[in-house]
N, C-alpha and C positions, 0 to 999 in steps of 0.2 A: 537595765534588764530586770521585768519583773519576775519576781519568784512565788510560790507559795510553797511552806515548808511543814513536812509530816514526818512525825517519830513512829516507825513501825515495829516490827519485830518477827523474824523468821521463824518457823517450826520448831529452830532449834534454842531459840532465845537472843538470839545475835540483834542488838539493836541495828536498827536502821534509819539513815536520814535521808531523806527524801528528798530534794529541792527542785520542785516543777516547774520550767521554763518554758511556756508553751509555743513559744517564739522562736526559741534554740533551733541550731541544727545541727548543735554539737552535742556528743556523749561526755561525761566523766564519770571516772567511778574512784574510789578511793580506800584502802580498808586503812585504818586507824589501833595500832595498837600501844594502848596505854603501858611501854614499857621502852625504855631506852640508856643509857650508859649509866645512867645511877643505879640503874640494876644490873651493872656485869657483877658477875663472881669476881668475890675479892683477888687480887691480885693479878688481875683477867680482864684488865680494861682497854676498849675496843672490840670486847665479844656482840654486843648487840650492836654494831658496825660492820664488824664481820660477817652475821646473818644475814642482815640486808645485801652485801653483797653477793652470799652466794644462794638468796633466791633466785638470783637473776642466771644462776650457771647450769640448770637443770633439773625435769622432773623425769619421773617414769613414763610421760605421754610425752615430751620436748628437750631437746639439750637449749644450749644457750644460742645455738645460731636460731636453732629453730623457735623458740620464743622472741627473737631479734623478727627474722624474716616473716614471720606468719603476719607480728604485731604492724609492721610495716609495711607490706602488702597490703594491708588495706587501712594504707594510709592515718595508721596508729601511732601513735607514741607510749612509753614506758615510763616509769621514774619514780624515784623513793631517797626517803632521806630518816636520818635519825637525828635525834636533838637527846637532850638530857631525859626526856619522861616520855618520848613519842618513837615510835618509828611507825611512817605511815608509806605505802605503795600504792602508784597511783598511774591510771591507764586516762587517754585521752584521743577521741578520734571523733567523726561524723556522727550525728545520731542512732547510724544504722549501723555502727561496730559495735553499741554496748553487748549484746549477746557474747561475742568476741573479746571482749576487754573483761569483762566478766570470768568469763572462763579460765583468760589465762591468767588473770590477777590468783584466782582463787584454786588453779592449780600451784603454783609459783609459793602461795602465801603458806597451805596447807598440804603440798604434797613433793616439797624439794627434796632430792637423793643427798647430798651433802656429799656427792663424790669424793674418795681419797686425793684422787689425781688432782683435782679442782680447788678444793681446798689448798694445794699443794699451789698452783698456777695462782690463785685470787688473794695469797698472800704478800705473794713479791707483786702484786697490783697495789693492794695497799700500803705495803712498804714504802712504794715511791709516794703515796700519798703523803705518807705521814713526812717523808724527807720533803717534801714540795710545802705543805705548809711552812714546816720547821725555818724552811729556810727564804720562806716571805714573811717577814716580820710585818707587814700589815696584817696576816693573819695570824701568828704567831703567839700576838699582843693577845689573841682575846683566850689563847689556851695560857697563859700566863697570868692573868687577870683569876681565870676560874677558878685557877691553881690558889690566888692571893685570896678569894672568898671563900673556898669551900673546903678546901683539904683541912684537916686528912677524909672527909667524906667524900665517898666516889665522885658526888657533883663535879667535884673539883680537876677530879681527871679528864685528858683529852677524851673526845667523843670518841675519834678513830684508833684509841690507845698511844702505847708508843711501840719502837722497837722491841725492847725487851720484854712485854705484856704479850704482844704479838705473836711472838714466837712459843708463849707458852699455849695458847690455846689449842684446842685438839677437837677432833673431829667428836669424840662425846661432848665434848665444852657447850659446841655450836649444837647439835643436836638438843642438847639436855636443853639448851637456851629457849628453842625454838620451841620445844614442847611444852614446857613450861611456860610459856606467854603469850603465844601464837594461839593459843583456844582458850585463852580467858575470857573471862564472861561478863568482861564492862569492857571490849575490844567494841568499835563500830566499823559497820561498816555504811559507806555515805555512796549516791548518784545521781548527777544533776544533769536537766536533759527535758525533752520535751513528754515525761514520760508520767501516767498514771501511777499511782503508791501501788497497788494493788498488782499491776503489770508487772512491777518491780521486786515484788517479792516475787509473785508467780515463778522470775528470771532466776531469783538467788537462791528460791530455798532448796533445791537440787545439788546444790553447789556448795551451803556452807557447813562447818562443822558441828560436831556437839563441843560444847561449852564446857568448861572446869572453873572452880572458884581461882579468881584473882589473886594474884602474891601478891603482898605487901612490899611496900618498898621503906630502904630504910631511911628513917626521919631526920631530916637536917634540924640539927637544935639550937645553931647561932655561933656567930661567931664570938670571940672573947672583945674586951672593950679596948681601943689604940688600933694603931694601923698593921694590918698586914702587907706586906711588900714581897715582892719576887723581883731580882735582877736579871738580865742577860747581856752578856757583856760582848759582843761580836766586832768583826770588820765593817764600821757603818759610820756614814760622815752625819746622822740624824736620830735624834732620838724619839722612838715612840713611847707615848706618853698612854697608859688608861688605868684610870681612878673608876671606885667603884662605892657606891654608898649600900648598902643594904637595905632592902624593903619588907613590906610583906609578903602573901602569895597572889596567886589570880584571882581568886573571890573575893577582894576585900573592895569594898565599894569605894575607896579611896585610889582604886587603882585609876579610876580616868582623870581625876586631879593630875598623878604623877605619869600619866603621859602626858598631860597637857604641862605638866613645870618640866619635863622634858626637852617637849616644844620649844616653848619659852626660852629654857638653856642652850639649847643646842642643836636645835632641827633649821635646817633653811639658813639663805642667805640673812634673813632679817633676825635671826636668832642672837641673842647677850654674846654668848662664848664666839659665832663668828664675828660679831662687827667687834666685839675688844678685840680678840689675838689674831683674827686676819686684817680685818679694813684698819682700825686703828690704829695694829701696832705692828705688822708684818711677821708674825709669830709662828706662820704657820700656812700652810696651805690647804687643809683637810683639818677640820676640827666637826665631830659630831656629841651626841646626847641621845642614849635610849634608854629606857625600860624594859629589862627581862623578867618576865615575872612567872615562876614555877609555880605547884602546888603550896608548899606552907613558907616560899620565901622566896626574894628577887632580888632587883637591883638595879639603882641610878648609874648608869656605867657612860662616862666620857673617857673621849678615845681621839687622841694628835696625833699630828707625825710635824715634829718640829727640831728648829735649831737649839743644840747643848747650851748656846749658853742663855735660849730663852724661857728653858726650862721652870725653873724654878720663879718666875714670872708670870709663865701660865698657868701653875698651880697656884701661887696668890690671888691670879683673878678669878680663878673657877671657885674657890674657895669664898671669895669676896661677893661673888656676884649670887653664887648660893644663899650666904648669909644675908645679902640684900632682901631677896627673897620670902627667907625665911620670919625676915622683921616686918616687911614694908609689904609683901606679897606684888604681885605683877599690876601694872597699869592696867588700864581699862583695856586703850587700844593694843594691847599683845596679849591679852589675853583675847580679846575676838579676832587678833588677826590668828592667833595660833588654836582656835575652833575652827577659822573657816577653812586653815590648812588639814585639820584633820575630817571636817567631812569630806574636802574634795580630795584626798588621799585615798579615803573608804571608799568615795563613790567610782574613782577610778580604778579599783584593785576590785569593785563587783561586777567591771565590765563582764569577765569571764566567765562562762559556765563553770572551770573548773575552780573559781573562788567561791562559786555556792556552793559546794560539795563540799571545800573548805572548809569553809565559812560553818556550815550545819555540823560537819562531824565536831571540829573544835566546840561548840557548843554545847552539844550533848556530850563530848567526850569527857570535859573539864566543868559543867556548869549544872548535868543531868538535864538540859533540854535545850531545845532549841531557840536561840534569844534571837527575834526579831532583830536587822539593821537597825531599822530605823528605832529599834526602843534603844541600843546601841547608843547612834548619836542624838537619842532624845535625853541620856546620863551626859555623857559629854556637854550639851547644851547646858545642860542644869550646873553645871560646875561654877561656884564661883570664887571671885579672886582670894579669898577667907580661906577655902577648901583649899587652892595650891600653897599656901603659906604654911597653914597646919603642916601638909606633907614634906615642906620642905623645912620646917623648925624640926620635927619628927626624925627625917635624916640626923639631923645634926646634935639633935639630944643623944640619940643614940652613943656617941663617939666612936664609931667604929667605921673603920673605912677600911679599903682594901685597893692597894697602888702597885703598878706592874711597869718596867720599863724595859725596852731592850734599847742597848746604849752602845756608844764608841768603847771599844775595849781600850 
């Protein structure tokens, strides 16, 4: 799907990213605010989780059925998510809802009541969330993990909080939240669609806010040298395994190396970590390898679900096959079989209109503009087997890792 992509800017200063599809016959729209659980109030974590939720429960113009059914009626969808540094909301329908998606994103983002009653109801919603992860240790593994990298800094805490964080938040909590990060002024807003830039502001600048300077967020400054570890000890015949290496942040041009030693590690059936501990050695059924990478820090993070007593098996070959890595660097053919997996990854996640909207606001939001795909997998391409070796000796100079299990009690 071709694009063509423009950084504009509303009356009020709200950047915008554009992404022209002239083909489309579908709308997105997206706002983007560069603020998420590394920014709750101390001892308040799950607050900027909480918000997202009770955008969705009412404004002064709509309650929650009524932003349900309006959005829906005309055959619209809604949705929003929070991560560590992001919460973005996000509207998606025919070309001819953007006015509509528009509207209610940008009531919803910048004019929710925070009902008492609601706040009261959206809390026991998330309560069960957080009992529902807690108690899927495939998911469980990666708030345990966070826990083993980043505490005591917020990073480190669940995105959704916990119970007892939960219950302390208050309807000033979430309001003060909202106001304070909801009209900052490095927030974008992104829409991709069959739509002229100029049309597109015409559409928003009626609709968006005036801007306040950005908070700062507080700076992760590394972990100590040796392993960090966090156990969970439950009723379970299998133990989940996730090791975590630390990296840099998203700007560091070594970052497409260490998706591609990723790759290499642990993506795909043809990946080291699966053919040793699944085809080889029966180790396992589920073995992956990703790259999360924040503002000033990340992390090589592999993640099992295997048998107790092959535990300690899998960790010598992840360890081994690392160190391999780091000496000898990847062969020829895995390092171009694991480029041509990730162009056609890219090329199939641009099918969507709402990946260009994506796609642009992360760009601008994290990079200050807008980075062409194809200059994208034009670094990728340039990557060579030298460049993933460095990042994976780098890993291991450091000495610092980070190990999380939940195990048979």
């Amino acid at each position: 799907m071709r694009a063509t992509y423009h950084e504009c800017r509303s009356r009020t200063g709200v950047r915008l990213a554009v992404a022209r599809l002239p083909d489309s016959e579908c709308a997105a729209m997206s706002i983007h605010v560069p603020a998420g659980s590394r920014d709750d109030p101390p001892g308040l974590a799950g607050t900027a989780h909480f918000v997202e939720h009770m955008l969705f429960k009412g404004t002064a113009r709509r309650d929650a059925r009524g932003i349900s059914i309006e959005t829906e009626d005309a055959g619209a969808m809604l949705n929003a998510h929070t991560s560590e540094d992001q919460t973005a909301y996000e509207g998606r329908g025919d070309a001819d809802t953007l006015p509509l998606l528009a509207d209610i994103l940008c009531d919803m983002v910048w004019h929710s009541r925070f009902a008492a009653e609601d706040i009261e109801l959206e809390r026991e919603v998330i309560a069960e969330e957080i009992v529902m992860y807690e108690e899927s240790p495939g998911d469980h593994i990666g708030d345990l993990l966070s826990a083993a990298l980043w505490s005591p800094h917020p990073l480190g805490e669940p995105i959704s909080g916990s119970l007892e964080s939960l219950r302390r938040i208050d309807r000033e909590t979430l309001v003060g939240f909202a106001t304070g990060q909801h009209r900052r002024d490095d927030l974008v807003v992104a829409v991709a669609g069959p739509y002229e830039p100029q049309a597109v502001i015409d559409l928003l600048d009626p609709l968006l806010p005036d801007l306040q300077p950005a908070l700062s967020s507080v700076p992760f400054k590394g972990l100590a040298k040796g392993e960090s570890l966090r156990i969970d000890e439950r009723d379970t015949q299998q133990v989940q395994l996730a090791i975590a290496y630390p990296t840099f942040g998203r700007r560091d041009p070594r970052r497409h190396a260490l998706r591609l030693l990723a790759m290499i590690l642990g993506e795909g059936s043809s990946s080291r970590l699966f053919l040793q501990l699944r085809e080889d050695r029966g180790l396992c059924y589920h073995v992956s390898c990703d790259a999360t990478l924040l503002e000033e820090t990340g992390a090589l993070e592999f993640v099992a679900g295997l048998d107790p007593e092959g535990l300690e098996e899998s960790v010598e070959i992840l360890g081994r096959e690392l160190s391999d890595l780091a000496t000898r660097g990847p062969n020829a053919a895995e390092l171009a079989r694991a480029k041509r997996l990730a162009f056609s990854q890219h090329r199939a996640a641009m099918e969507s209109t709402a990946s260009h909207a994506s796609w642009a606001a992360d760009s601008l939001l994290h990079h200050g503009k807008i980075i062409c795909p194809k200059d994208a997998l034009a670094r990728i391409d340039e990557v060579s087997a030298a460049a993933v070796r460095e990042v994976a000796a780098g890993l291991l100079a450091s000495g610092t890792r980070a190990r999380a299990e939940i195990r048979p009690s």
